[in-house]
C-alpha positions as CSV (number, residue, x, y, z in Angstrom):
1,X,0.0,0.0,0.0
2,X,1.9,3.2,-0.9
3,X,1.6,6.4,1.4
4,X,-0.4,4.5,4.2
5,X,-1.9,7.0,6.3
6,X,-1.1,6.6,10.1
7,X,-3.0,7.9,13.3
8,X,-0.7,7.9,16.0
9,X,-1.9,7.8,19.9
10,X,0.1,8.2,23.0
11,X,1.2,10.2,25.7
12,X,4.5,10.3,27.6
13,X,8.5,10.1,26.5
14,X,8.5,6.1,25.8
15,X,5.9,7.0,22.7
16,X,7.2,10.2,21.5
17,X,10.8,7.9,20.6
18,X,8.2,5.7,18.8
19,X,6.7,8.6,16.8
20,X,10.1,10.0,15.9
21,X,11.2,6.5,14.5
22,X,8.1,5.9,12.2
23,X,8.4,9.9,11.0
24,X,12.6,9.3,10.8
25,X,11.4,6.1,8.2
26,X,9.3,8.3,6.1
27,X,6.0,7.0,7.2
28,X,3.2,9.5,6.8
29,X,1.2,11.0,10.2
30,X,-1.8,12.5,9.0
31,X,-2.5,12.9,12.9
32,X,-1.7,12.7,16.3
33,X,-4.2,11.8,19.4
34,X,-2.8,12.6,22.8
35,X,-4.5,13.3,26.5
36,X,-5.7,16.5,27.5
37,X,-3.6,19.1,29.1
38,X,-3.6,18.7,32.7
39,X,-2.7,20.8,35.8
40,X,0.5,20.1,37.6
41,X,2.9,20.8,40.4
42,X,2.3,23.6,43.5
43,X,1.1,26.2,40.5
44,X,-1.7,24.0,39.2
45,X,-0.4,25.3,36.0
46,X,-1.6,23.3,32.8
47,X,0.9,20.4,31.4
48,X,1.1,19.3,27.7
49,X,2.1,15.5,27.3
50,X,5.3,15.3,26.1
51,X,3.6,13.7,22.6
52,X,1.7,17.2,22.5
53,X,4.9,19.2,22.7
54,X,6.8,17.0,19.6
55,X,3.6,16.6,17.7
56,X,4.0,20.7,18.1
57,X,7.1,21.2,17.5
58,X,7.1,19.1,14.2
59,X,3.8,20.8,12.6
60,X,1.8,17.7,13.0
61,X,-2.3,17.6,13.1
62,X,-3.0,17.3,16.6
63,X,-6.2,16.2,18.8
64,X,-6.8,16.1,22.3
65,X,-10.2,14.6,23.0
66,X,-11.5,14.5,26.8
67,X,-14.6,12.1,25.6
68,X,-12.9,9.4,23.1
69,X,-16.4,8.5,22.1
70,X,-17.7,11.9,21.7
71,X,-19.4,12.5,18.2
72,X,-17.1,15.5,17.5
73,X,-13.7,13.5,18.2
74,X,-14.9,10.4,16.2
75,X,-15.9,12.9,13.1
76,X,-12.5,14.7,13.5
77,X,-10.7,11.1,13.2
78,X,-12.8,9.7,10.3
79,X,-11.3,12.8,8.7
80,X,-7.9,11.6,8.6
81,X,-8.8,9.0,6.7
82,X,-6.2,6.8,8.4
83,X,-5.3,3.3,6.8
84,X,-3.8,2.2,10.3
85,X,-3.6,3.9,13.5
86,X,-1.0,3.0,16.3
87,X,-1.4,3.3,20.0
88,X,1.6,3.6,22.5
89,X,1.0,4.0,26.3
90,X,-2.6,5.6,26.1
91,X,-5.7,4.3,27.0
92,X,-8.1,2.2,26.4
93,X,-10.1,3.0,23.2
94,X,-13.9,2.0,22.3
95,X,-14.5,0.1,19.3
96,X,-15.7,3.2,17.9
97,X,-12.2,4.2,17.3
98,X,-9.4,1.0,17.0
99,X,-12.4,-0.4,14.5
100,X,-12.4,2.8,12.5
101,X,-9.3,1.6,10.1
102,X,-9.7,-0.3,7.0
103,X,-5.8,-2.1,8.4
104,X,-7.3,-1.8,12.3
105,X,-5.4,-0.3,15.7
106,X,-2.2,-2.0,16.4
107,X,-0.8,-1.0,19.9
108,X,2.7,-1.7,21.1
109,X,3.1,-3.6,24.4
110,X,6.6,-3.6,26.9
111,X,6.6,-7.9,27.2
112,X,6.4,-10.8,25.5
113,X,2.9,-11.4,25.8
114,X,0.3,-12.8,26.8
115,X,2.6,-12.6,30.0
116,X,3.0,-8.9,32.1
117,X,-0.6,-7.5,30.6
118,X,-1.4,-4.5,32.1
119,X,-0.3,-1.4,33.3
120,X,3.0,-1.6,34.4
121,X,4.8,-4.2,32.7
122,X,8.6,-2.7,32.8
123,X,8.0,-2.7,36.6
124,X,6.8,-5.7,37.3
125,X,9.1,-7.7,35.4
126,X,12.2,-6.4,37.1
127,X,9.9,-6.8,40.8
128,X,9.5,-10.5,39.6
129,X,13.2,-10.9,39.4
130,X,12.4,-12.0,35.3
131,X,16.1,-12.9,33.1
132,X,14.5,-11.4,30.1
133,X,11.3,-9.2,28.8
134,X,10.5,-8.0,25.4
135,X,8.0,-5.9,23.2
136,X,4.8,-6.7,21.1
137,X,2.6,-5.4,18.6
138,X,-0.6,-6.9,18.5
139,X,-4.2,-5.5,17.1
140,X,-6.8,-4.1,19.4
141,X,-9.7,-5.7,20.6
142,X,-12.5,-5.1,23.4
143,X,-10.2,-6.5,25.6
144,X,-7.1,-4.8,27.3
145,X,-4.0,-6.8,26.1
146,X,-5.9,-9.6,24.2
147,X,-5.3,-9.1,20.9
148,X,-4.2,-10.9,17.7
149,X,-0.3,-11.3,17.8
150,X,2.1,-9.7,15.2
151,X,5.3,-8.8,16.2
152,X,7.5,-9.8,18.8
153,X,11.6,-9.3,20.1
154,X,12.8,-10.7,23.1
155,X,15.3,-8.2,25.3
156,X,17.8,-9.7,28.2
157,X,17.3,-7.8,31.5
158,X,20.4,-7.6,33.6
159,X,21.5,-8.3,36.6
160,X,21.7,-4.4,38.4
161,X,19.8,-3.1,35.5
162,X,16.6,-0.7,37.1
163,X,13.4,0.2,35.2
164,X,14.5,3.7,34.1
165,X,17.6,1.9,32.5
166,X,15.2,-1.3,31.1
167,X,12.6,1.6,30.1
168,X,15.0,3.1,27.6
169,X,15.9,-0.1,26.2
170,X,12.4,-1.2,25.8
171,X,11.6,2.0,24.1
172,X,14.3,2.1,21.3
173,X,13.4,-1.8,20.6
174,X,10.1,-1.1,20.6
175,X,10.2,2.0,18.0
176,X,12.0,-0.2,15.8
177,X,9.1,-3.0,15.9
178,X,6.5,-0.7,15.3
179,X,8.3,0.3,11.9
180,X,8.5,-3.0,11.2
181,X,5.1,-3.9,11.7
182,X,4.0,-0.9,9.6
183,X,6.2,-1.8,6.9
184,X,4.6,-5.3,6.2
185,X,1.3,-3.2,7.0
186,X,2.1,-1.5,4.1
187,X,3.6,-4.5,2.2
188,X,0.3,-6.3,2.4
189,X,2.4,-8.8,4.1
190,X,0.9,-8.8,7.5
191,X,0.0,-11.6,9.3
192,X,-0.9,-12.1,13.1
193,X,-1.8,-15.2,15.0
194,X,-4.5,-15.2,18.6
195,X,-2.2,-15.0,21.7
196,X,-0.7,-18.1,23.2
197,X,-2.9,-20.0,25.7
198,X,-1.1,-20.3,29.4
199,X,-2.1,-21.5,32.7
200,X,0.6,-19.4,34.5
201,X,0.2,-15.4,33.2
202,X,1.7,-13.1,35.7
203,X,0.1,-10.0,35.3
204,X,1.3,-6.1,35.3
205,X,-1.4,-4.0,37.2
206,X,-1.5,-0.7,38.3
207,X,1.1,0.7,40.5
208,X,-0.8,1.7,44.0
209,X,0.3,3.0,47.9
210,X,0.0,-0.8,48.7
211,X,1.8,-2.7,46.1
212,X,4.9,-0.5,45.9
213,X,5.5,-0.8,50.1
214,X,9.0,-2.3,50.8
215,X,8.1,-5.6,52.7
216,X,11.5,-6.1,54.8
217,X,10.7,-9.4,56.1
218,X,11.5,-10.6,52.7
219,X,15.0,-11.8,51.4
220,X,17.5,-9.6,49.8
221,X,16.8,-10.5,46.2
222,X,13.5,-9.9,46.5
223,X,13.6,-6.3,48.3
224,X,16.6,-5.0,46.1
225,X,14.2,-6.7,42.6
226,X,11.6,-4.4,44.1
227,X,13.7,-0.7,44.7
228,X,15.1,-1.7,41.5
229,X,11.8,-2.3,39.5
230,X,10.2,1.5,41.2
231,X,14.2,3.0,40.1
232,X,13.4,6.2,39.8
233,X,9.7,6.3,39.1
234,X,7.1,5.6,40.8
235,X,10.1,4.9,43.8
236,X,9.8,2.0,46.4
237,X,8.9,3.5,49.9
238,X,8.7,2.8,53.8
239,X,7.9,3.9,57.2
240,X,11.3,4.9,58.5
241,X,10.9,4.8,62.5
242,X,13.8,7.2,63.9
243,X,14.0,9.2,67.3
244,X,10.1,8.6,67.9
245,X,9.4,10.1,64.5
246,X,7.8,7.7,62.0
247,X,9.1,8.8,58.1
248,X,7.9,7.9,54.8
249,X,10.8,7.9,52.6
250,X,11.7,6.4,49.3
251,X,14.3,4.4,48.0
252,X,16.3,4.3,44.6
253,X,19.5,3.1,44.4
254,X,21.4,0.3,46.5
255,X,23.4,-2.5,46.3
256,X,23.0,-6.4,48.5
257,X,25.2,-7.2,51.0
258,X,25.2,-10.8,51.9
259,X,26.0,-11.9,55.3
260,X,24.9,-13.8,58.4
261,X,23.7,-11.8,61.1
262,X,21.5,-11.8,63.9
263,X,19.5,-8.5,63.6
264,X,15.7,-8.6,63.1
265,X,14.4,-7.3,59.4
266,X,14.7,-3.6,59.0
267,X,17.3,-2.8,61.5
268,X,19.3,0.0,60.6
269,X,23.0,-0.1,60.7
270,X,25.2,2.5,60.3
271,X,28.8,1.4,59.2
272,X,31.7,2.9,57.7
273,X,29.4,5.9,56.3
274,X,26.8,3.5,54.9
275,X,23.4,2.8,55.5
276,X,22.6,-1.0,55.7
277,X,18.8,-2.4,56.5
278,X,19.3,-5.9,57.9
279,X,17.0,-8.6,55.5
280,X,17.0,-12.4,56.7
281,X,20.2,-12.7,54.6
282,X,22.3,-10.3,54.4
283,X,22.5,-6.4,54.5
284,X,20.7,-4.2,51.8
285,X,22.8,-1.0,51.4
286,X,21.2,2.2,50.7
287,X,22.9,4.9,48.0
288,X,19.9,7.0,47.5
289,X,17.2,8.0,49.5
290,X,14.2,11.1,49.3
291,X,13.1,12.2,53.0
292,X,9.5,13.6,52.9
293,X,9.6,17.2,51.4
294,X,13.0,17.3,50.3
295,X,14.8,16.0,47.2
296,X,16.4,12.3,46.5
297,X,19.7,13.0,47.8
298,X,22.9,10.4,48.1
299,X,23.3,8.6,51.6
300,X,27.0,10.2,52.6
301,X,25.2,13.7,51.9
302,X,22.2,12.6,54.2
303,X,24.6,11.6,57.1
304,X,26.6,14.3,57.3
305,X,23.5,16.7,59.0
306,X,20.9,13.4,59.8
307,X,21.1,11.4,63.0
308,X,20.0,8.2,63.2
309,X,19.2,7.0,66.6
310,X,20.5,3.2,68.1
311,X,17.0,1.9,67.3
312,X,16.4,3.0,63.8
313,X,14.5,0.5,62.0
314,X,12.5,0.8,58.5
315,X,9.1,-0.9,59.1
């Protein structure tokens, strides 16, 4: 098909590197849907997604629909006459709209489904301790997640490797598969196949107060897979107990210490200017830290003016 015409939806950094591939291979974006501007920070003052600002910055036909069934929006999409449209960390869509497409809504996903569907799949593969992860491009359907199978490319996680670090590499191996999937779109070569069948799908929900809680009673894979897997955003947190004060800090980067000791779970130690939190088996040491209303700041800095009493412990 020559000159297919492409719809592009998303909304943060991971799918503005996906628009810049498919308009760096010559593909033509008749349009752009993002979300809303929204108020942010102490100023309330209104935020454009950072897909707004590029689709901006590089003259592109932009909507930004609050209702993505409202009668207006659909009739301002049917006149982009899109051959495909492709969806990149957005949200869900009616049928209305991934069903308007002669070629359908393709939507690229960060794992190897059907495992990690969901919201947060970067994070919870690294929480899960997983050896490798991957991206897919698979067509919409009323389902989140669920649909036909077209493209997929495994990616190794390493050992230390945090989401921030696994995001980036996710996000450059994804732009690349969504080019490929276009170009057999527009080949008339495309072909996709119902997602595998499994007894055993871990899932990749929404990141929440609960679910991001540093459980200390855990071992020391475990705890440092979880900091790791919230490195730097949305951040692993706890209850820091200190001088009859009870904290909620977060925690970025560390390292494992293993040891035998007798200390119970969450026992501070202070040692040779470093922060270690006692785990059943071994020590995890703590490089980075955020106190409540200040900013993340390195552990030898936070030491030099905070005290930590004899019976600090992180609950």
């Amino acid at each position: 098909m020559k000159d297919l015409k492409i719809v592009f939806m998303g909304t943060p950094q991971f799918a503005v590197h996906c628009l810049e591939e498919i308009l760096r291979q010559g593909f033509n974006v008749v349009g752009v849907v993002t979300a809303p501007d929204k108020p942010a920070g102490r100023g309330r003052k209104l935020q454009e997604s950072a897909v707004k600002q590029f689709a901006v910055e590089n003259n592109l036909k932009l909507l930004q629909p609050i209702n993505l069934k409202s009668e207006d929006f659909l009739e301002d999409l049917r006149k982009l006459h899109a051959d495909v449209q492709v969806v990149v960390a957005f949200r869900m869509l009616p049928k209305e709209v991934w069903a308007m497409p002669k070629n359908g809504t393709f939507n690229l996903h960060a794992s190897l489904l059907p495992q990690y569907r969901g919201a947060a799949p970067i994070n919870w593969a690294l929480m899960n301790g997983e050896k490798t992860t991957g991206v897919s491009t698979f067509f919409l359907d009323e389902k989140i997640d669920t649909g036909a199978m077209i493209l997929q490319e495994e990616v190794e996680i390493t050992p230390e490797e945090n989401m921030g670090q696994l995001h980036d590499k996710l996000m450059h191996t994804g732009a690349k598969l969504i080019t490929r999937t276009l170009k057999q779109i527009e080949e008339g070569e495309i072909k996709s196949t119902p997602q595998a069948k499994s007894s055993d799908l871990k899932e990749a929900p929404k990141l929440s107060r609960e679910n991001t809680r540093i459980d200390w009673t855990q071992n020391l894979q475990k705890v440092y897979n979880h900091i790791r897997g919230l490195n730097p955003y949305p951040a692993a947190w706890s209850i820091l107990k200190n001088n009859g004060e009870e904290l909620k800090v977060k925690i970025f980067d560390c390292h494992k210490e293993p040891a035998m000791h007798k200390l119970p779970a969450g026992k501070i130690k202070i040692e040779d200017k470093n922060l270690k939190v006692a785990l059943q088996d071994g020590f995890l040491v703590i490089e980075e830290i955020q106190l409540p209303g200040k900013r993340k700041m390195k552990i030898k800095d936070l030491l030099n003016g905070f005290n930590f009493s004899a019976e600090a412990k992180f609950l």
